[in-house]
C-alpha positions as CSV (number, residue, x, y, z in Angstrom):
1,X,0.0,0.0,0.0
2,X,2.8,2.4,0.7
3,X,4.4,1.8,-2.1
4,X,1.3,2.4,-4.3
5,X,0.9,6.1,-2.1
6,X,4.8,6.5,-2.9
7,X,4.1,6.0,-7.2
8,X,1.4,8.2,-6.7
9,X,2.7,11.1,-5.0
10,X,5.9,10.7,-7.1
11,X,3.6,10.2,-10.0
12,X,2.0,13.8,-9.0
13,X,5.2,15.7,-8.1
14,X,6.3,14.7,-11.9
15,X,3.0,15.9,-13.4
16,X,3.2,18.7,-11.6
17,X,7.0,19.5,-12.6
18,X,6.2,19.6,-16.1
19,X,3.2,21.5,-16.0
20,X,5.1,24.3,-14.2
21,X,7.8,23.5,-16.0
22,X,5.9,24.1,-19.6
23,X,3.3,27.2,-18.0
24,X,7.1,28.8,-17.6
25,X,8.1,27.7,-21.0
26,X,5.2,29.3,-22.5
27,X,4.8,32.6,-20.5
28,X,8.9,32.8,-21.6
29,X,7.6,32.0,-25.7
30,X,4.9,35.0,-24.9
31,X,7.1,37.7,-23.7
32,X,9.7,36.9,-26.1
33,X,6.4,36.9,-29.1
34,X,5.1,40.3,-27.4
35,X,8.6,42.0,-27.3
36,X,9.4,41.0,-31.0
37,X,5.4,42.0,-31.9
38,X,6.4,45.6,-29.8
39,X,9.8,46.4,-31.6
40,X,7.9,45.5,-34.9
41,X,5.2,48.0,-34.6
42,X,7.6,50.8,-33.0
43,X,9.1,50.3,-36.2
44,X,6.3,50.8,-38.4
45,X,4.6,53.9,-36.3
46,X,8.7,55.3,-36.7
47,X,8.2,57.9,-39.8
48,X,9.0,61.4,-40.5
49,X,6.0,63.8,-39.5
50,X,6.3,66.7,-40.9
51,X,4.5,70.4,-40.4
52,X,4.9,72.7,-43.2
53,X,4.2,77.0,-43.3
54,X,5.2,79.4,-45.6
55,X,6.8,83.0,-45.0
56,X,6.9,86.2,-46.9
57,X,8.1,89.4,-46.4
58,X,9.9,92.5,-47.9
59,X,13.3,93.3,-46.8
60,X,15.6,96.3,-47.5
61,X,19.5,95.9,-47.3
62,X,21.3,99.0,-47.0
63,X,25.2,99.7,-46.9
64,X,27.6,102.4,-46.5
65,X,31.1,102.8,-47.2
66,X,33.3,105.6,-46.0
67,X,35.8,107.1,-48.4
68,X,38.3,109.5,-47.3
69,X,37.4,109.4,-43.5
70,X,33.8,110.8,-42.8
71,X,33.7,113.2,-45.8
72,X,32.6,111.3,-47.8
73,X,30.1,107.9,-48.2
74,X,29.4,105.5,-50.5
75,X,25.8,103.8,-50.5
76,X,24.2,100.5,-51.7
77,X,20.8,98.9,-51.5
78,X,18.3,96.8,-52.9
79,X,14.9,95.7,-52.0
80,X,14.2,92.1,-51.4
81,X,11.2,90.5,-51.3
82,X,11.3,87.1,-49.7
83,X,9.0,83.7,-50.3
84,X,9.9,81.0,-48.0
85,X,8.9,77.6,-47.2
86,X,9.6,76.4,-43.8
87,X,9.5,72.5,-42.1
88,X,9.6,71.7,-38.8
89,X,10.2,67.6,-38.8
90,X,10.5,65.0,-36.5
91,X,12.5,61.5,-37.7
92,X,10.9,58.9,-34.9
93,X,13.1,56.1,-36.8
94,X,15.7,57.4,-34.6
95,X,13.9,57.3,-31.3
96,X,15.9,55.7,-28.1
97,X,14.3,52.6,-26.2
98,X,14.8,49.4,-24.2
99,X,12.3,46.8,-23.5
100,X,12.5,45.0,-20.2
101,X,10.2,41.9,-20.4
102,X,10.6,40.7,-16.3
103,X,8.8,43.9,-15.9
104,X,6.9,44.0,-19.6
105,X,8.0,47.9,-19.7
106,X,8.4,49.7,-22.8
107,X,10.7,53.0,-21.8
108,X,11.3,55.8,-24.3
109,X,15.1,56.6,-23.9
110,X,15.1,59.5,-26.3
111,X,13.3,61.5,-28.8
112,X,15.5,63.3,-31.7
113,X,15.1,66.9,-31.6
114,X,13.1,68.6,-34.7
115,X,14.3,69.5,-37.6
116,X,14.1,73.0,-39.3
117,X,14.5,73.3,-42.8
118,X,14.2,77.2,-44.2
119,X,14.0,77.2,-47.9
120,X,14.2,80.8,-48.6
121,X,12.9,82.5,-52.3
122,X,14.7,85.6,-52.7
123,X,14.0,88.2,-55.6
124,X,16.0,91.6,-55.7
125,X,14.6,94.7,-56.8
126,X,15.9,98.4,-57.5
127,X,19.9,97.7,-56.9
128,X,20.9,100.6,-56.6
129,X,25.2,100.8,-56.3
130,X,28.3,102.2,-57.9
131,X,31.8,101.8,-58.9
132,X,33.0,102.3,-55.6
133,X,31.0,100.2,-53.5
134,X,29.8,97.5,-56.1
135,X,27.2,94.7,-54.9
136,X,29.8,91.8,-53.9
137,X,29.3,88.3,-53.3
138,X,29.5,88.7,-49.5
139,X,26.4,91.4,-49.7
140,X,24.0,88.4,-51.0
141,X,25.8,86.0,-48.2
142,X,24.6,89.0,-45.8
143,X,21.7,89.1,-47.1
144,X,20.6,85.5,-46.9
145,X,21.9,85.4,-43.2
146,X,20.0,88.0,-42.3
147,X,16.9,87.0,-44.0
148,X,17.3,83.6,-42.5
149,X,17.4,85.1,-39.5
150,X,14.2,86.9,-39.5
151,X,12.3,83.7,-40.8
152,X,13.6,82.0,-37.5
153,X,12.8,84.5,-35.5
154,X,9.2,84.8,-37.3
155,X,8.9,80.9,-36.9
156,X,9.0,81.4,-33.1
157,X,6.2,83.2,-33.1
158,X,4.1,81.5,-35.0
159,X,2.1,78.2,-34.5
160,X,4.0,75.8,-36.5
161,X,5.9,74.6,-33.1
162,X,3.5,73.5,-31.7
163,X,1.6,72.4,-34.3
164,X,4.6,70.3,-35.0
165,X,4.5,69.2,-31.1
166,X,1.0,68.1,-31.5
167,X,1.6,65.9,-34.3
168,X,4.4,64.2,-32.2
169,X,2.7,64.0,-29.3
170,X,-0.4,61.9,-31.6
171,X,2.7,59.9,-33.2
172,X,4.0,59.2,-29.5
173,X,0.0,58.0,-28.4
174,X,0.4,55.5,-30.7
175,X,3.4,53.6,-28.2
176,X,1.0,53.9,-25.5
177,X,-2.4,52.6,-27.3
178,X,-0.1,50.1,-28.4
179,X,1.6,49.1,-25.3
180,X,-1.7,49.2,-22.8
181,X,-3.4,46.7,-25.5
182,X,-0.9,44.0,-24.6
183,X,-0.9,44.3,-20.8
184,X,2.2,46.3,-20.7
185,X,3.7,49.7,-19.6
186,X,5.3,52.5,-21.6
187,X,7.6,55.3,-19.5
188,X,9.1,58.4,-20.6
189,X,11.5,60.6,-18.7
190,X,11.0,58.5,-15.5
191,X,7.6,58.9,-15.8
192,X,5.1,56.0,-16.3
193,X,2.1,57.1,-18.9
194,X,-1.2,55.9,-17.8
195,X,-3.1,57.9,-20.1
196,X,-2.6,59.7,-23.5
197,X,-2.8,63.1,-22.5
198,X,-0.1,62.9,-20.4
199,X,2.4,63.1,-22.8
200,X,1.2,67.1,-23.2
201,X,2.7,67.5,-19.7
202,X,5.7,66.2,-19.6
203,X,8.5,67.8,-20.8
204,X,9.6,66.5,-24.6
């Protein structure tokens, strides 16, 4: 009789063994499934987003040259006027992250910063210059630094920063929808996201 109870319970403690045994194989199969099924679709939401605006304005360049101390002056000018086409982009193919699967985290290591691209349209009008102060080469460098400038300056106060922000900030939902659908956690800049909106406060 004892030895029946003995094959029984050692019967038992085998079953038992290998159930465990394959449960942990299988929970180790899904992580490893979910983590590969994560980095898959982080790759497919990473894309260049893009938000485009368009600048114009009219600018006058002016120079004087002193001849012979201040007796005398030489002047230039021209009137630009100025079309430009401006993007703000974000490349999320080059976002940072680690996956931890013991704790089935997704953490967002980095973010690239945007990307400005001025594409400036410059058309001069009444040059107006002579023999001894001609128009030179470094007067239309000048001219495009300082008309660059002003675009930069007039991006800052516009909405296409934000705008641009907003479209990341959808593009960045996408980890969290993603991640919350399989049961695991998404953190940014030591903070955990529990919601979607919360990406608006956080400093990006």
């Amino acid at each position: 009789m004892r030895k029946i109870l003995f094959g029984v319970v050692v019967t038992l403690v085998i079953l038992f063994t290998f159930k465990y045994c394959s449960e942990q194989k299988n929970n180790k199969i899904e992580l490893q499934e979910s983590s590969m099924l994560i980095q898959e679709q982080i790759q497919n939401v990473g894309k260049l987003i893009v938000t485009e605006g368009h600048f114009s304005e009219v600018f006058t360049y002016k120079h004087s040259k002193e001849l012979l101390g201040n007796f005398l002056t030489s002047d230039k000018k021209a009137l630009v006027v100025v079309n430009a086409d401006v993007t703000i982009a974000y490349d999320l193919s080059k976002v940072e992250f680690k996956i931890d699967e013991s704790t089935k985290t997704l953490t967002i290591v980095s973010i690239p910063k945007e990307e400005i691209k001025v594409s400036p349209d410059l058309e001069y009008y009444d040059i107006q210059a002579d023999y001894l102060n001609p128009f030179e080469a470094n007067d239309y460098n000048n001219i495009k630094k300082k008309v660059k400038a002003s675009l930069l300056k007039k991006l800052e106060a516009s909405d296409l920063k934000a705008n641009a922000k907003n479209r990341l900030i959808s593009e960045l939902s996408k980890f969290y929808i993603l991640t919350n659908s399989m049961g695991w956690k998404l953190q940014f800049n030591n903070t955990t996201i529990s919601k979607t909106d919360e990406f608006q406060k956080i400093k990006l």
